[in-house]
C-alpha positions in Angstrom: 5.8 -17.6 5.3 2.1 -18.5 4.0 1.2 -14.8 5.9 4.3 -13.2 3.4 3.0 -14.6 0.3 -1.0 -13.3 1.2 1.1 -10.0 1.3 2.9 -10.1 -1.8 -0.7 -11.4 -3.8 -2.3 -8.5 -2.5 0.0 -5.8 -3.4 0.4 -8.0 -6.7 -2.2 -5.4 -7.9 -1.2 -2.3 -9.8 -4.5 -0.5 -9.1 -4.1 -1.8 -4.9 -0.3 0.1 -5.2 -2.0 3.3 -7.0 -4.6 3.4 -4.3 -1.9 3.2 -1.1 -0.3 5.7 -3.0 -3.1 8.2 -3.1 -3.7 7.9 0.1 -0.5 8.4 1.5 -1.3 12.3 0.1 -4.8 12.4 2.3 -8.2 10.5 2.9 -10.2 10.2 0.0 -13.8 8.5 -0.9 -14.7 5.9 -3.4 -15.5 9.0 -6.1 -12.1 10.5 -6.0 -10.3 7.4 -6.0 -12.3 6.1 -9.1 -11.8 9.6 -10.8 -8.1 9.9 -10.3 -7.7 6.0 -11.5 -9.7 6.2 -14.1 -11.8 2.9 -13.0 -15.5 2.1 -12.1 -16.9 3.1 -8.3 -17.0 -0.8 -8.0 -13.8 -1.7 -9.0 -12.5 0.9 -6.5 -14.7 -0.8 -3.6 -13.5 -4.7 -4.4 -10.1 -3.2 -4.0 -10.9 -1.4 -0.9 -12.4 -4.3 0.1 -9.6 -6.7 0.0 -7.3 -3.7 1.0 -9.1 -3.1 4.1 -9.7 -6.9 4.9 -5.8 -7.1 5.1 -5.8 -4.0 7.4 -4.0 -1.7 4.7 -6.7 1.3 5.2 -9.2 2.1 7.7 -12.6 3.9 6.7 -14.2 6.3 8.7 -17.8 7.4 8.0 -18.4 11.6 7.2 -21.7 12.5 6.2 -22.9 10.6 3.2 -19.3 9.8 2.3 -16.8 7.2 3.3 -13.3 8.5 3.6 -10.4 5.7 3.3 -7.2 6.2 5.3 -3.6 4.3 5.2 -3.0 2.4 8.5 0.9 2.8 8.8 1.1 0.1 11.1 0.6 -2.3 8.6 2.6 -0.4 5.7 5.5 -0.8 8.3 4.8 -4.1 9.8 4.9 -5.0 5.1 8.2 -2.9 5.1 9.8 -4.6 8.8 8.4 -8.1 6.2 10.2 -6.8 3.0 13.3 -5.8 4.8 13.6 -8.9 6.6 13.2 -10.9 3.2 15.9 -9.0 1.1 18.8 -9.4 3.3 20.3 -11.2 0.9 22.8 -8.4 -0.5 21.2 -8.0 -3.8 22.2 -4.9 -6.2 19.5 -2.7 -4.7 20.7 -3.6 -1.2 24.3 -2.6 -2.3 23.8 0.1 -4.2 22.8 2.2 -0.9 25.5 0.6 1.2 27.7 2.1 -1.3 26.1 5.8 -1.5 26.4 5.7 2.1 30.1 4.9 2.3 30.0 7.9 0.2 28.6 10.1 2.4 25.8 10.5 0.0 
C-alpha cells in the first residue's frame, strides 16, 4: 500500500506526466525535454532524477548527450497497480463495460 501511494506522489507531477509522455514518442536529452516544456535544463534533471530513481526511464549515454528512455516494465507494473485499485465499478470502469456490450 505505502509502495502505491510513492507511485501516485510521483506521478502527482504535471511536468513528471508531460515528460512520460514525450518519451513514449522516442528518446530525448535534457535540451529537448526543457525546450518542448518550456522549463529550465535543471528542472528537467530533478524530474528525471526522481523519475529515474523510481525506475520510470532509463538513460543511456551517446556522445556528449544523455538520451532518456520509458522503461515499460514499470509503466505496466503502475497500470497492473491502477487496475488493481479501481475495481471498484466506478463510471469510468462502466462506461467501457457498456461500449463493449455494444460491440463498440
Amino acid at each position: 500500500m505505502k509502495q502505491d501511494a510513492e507511485l501516485f506522489k510521483i506521478l502527482s507531477v504535471d511536468k513528471r506526466i508531460e515528460i512520460i509522455e514525450l518519451l513514449k514518442r522516442e528518446p530525448m536529452n535534457v535540451n529537448s525535454l526543457a525546450d518542448k516544456l518550456g522549463i529550465s535544463q535543471s528542472a528537467v534533471s530533478q524530474h528525471l532524477r526522481v523519475l529515474k530513481g523510481a525506475g520510470f526511464v532509463d538513460d543511456e549515454r551517446r556522445g556528449y548527450h544523455v538520451f532518456y528512455t520509458l522503461n515499460e516494465e514499470t509503466l505496466e507494473t503502475c497500470r497492473q497497480r491502477l487496475n488493481r485499485i479501481c475495481t471498484c465499478g466506478c463510471p469510468g470502469t462502466r462506461r467501457k463495460e457498456e461500449l463493449q456490450g455494444k460491440g463498440v
